[in-house]
C-alpha positions in Angstrom: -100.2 3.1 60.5 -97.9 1.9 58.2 -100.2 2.1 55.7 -100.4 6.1 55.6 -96.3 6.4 56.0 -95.8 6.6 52.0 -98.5 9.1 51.8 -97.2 11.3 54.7 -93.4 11.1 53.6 -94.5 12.1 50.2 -96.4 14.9 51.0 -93.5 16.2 53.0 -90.8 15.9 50.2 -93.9 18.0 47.6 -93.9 20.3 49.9 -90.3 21.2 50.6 -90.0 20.4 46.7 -92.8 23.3 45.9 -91.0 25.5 48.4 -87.9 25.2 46.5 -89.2 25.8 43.2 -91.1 29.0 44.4 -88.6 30.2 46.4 -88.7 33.2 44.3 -91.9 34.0 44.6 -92.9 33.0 48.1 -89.7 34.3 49.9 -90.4 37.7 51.4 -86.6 39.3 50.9 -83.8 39.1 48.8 -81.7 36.2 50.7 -78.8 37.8 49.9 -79.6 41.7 51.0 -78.0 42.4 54.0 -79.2 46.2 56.4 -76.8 45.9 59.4 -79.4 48.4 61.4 -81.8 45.3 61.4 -79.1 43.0 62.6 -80.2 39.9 65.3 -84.0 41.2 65.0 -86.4 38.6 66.7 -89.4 37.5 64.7 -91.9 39.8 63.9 -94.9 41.0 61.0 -91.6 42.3 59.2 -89.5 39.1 59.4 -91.3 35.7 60.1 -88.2 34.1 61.7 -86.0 37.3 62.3 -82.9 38.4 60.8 -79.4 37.0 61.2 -76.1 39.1 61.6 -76.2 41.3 58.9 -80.1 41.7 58.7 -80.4 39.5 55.9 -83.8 37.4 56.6 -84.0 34.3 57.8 -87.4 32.5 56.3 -85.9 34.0 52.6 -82.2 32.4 53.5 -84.2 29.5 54.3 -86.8 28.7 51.1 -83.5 29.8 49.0 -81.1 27.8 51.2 -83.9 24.8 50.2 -83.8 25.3 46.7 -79.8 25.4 46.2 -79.8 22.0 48.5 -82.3 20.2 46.6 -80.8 20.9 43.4 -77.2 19.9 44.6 -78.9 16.6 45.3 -81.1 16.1 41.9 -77.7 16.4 40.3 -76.2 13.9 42.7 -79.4 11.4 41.4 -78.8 11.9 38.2 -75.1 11.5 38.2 -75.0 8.4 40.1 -77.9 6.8 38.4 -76.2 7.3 35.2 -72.9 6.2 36.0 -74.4 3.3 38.0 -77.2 2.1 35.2 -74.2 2.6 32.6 -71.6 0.0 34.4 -74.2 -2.2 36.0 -76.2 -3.4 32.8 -72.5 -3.3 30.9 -71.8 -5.8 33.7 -74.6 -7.9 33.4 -75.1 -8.1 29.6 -71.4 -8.4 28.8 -69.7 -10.9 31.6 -67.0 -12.5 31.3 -63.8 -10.2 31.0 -66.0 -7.0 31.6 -67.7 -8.1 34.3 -64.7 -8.7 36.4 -62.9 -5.8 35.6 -66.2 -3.4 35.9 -66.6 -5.2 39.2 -63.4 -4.8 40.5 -63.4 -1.0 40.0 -66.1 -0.7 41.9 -64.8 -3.0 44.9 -62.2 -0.2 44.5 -64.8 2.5 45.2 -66.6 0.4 47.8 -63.3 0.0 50.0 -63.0 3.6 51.0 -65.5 6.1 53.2 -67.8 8.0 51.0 -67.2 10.8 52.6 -63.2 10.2 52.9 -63.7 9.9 49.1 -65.2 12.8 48.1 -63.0 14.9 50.5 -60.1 13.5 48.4 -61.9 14.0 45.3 -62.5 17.5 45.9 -58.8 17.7 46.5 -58.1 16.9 43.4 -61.0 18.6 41.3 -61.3 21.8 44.0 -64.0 23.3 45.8 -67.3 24.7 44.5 -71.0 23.5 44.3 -70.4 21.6 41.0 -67.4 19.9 42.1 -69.0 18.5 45.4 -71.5 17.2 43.3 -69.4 15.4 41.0 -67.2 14.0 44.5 -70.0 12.7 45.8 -71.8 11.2 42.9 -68.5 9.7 42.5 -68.1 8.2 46.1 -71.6 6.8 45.5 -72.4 4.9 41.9 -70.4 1.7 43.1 -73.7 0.4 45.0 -75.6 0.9 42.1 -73.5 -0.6 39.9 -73.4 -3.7 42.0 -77.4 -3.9 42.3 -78.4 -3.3 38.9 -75.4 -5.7 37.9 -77.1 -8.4 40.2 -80.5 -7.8 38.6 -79.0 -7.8 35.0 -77.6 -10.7 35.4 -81.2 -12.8 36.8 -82.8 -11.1 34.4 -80.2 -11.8 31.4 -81.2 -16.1 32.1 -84.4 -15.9 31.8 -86.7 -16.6 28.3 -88.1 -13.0 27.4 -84.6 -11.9 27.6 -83.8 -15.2 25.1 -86.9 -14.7 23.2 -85.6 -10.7 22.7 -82.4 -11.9 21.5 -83.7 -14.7 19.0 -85.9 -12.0 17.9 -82.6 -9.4 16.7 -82.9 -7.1 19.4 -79.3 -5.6 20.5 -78.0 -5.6 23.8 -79.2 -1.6 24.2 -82.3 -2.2 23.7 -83.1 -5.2 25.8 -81.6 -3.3 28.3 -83.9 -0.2 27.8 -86.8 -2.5 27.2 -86.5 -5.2 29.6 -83.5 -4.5 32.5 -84.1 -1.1 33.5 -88.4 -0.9 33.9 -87.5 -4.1 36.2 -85.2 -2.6 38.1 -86.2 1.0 38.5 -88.2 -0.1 41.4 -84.9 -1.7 43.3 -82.9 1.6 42.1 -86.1 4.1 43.5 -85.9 2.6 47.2 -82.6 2.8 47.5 -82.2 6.1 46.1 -84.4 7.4 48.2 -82.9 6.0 51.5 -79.8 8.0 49.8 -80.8 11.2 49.3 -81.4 12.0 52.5 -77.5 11.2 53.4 -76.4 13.0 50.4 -78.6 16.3 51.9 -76.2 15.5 54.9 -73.1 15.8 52.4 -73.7 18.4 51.0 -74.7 20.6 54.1 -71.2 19.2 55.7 -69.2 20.0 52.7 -70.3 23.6 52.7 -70.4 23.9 56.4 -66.5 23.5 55.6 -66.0 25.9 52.8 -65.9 23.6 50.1 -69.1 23.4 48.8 -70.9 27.1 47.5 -69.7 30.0 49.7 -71.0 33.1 51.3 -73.1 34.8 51.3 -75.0 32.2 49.1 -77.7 30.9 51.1 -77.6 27.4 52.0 -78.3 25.1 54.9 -74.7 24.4 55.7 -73.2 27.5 54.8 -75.9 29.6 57.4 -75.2 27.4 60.5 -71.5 27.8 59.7 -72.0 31.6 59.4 -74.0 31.6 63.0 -71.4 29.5 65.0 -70.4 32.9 66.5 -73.7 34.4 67.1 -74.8 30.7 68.6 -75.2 32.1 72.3 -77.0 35.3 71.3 -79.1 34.3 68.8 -79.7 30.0 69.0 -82.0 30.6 66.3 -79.8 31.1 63.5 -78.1 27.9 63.9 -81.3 25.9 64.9 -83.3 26.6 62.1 -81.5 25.0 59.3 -80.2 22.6 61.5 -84.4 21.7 61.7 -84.6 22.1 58.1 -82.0 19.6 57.3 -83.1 17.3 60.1 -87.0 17.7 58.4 -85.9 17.6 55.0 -83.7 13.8 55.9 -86.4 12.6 57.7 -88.6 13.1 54.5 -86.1 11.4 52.6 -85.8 8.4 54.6 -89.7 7.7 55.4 -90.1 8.4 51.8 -88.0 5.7 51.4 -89.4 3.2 54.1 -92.7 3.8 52.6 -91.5 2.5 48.9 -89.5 -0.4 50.7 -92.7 -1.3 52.0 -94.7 -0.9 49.1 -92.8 -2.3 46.6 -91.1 -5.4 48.8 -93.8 -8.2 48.7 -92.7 -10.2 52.2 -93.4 -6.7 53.8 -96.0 -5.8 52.2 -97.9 -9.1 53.4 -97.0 -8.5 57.1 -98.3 -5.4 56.9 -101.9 -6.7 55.9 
């Protein structure tokens, strides 16, 4: 069974993946269009899912909401692989002086909430889609740091690394060469166990106003807009509720499938 969990979890995420790229083409409705006589419809040939307060349809709200989410968290990836790759091989390679203080800044990060982090972050920097992205990328890199710092560091001992450096190659490119295809593998597992609890992040920042705001659709933002409606129409707030709930569980099996792929002791007790 285990076998077929990386297969199934990656079908999942190309799926919600395709549905947010061809969000404008697949969804049925402007997300954004509201026609008050159409307000609270159920679903029907017209609307799939229905329509929420203002008419506006649901399954187009949806595949957009997707698309704005899965973005946010792309740029949350690339931010925190970047600042993590960046200070972790700087770490590993340099040592000494460095290495401490690198370390110690991100002790620094490491010693407060994530999300008490980036709520003070976005104090500081304001709300907005960009800005929650930059909070938490920010709350975030310290782990990376500290894993690709360990790896650096085995790898930095051993002879290739030697050999590489007898041989005239700067620091740079050993790292390109030699650090980073070894620990890609490390940083791929644990970014996707992560993704799934930035999704989570983002959908709670906006739920609170800070992230994009209305009427854009998002996942966070539409079960913040139904909490009035929640008696009369469940639906509103249930659906992206399920789609965050689908789109995390992706994540996270996705990344139970690598662990398991990649991790040799688990691999062997699953044969």
């Amino acid at each position: 069974m285990r076998r077929l969990l990386l297969p199934a979890a990656a079908a999942l995420v190309a799926l919600l993946l395709a549905a947010a790229l061809l969000a404008p083409w697949i969804a049925p409705y402007d997300p954004t269009a509201t026609a008050l006589p159409h307000r609270l419809l159920p679903p029907s040939a017209e609307h799939w899912l229905g329509t929420d307060h203002l008419g506006r349809d649901l399954l187009s709200r949806l595949l957009w909401g997707a698309r704005a989410s899965l973005a946010s968290v792309a740029a949350i990836l690339a931010l925190v692989l970047a600042i993590g790759c960046a200070v972790g091989t700087a770490a590993g390679m340099l040592g000494g002086v460095a290495d401490a203080v690198l370390m110690r800044l991100c002790d620094a990060f490491m010693t407060v909430p994530t999300l008490v982090l980036a709520l003070f972050m976005i104090g500081a920097l304001g709300t907005g889609l960009t800005n929650v992205v930059i909070a938490i990328a920010l709350s975030h890199w310290a782990w990376y740091a500290r894993l690709v710092r360990g790896l650096t560091l085995s790898l930095r001992a051993r002879d290739h690394i030697a050999a590489a450096r007898l041989a005239g190659l700067s620091r740079l490119a050993i790292v390109r060469r030699h650090v980073l295809p070894v620990v890609a593998g490390q940083l791929a597992v644990l970014a996707s166990l992560d993704l799934g609890h930035w999704m989570l992040h983002v959908a709670g920042l906006s739920f609170l106003g800070l992230g994009l705001a209305a009427p854009a659709p998002e996942w966070g933002i539409m079960i913040n807009d139904a909490r009035p409606f929640f008696r009369v129409a469940p639906m509103l707030v249930l659906l992206p509720g399920a789609a965050i709930l689908l789109t995390v569980m992706a994540f996270n099996l996705l990344g139970d499938g690598l662990r398991d792929r990649l991790d040799p002791a688990l691999r062997e007790q699953a044969h």
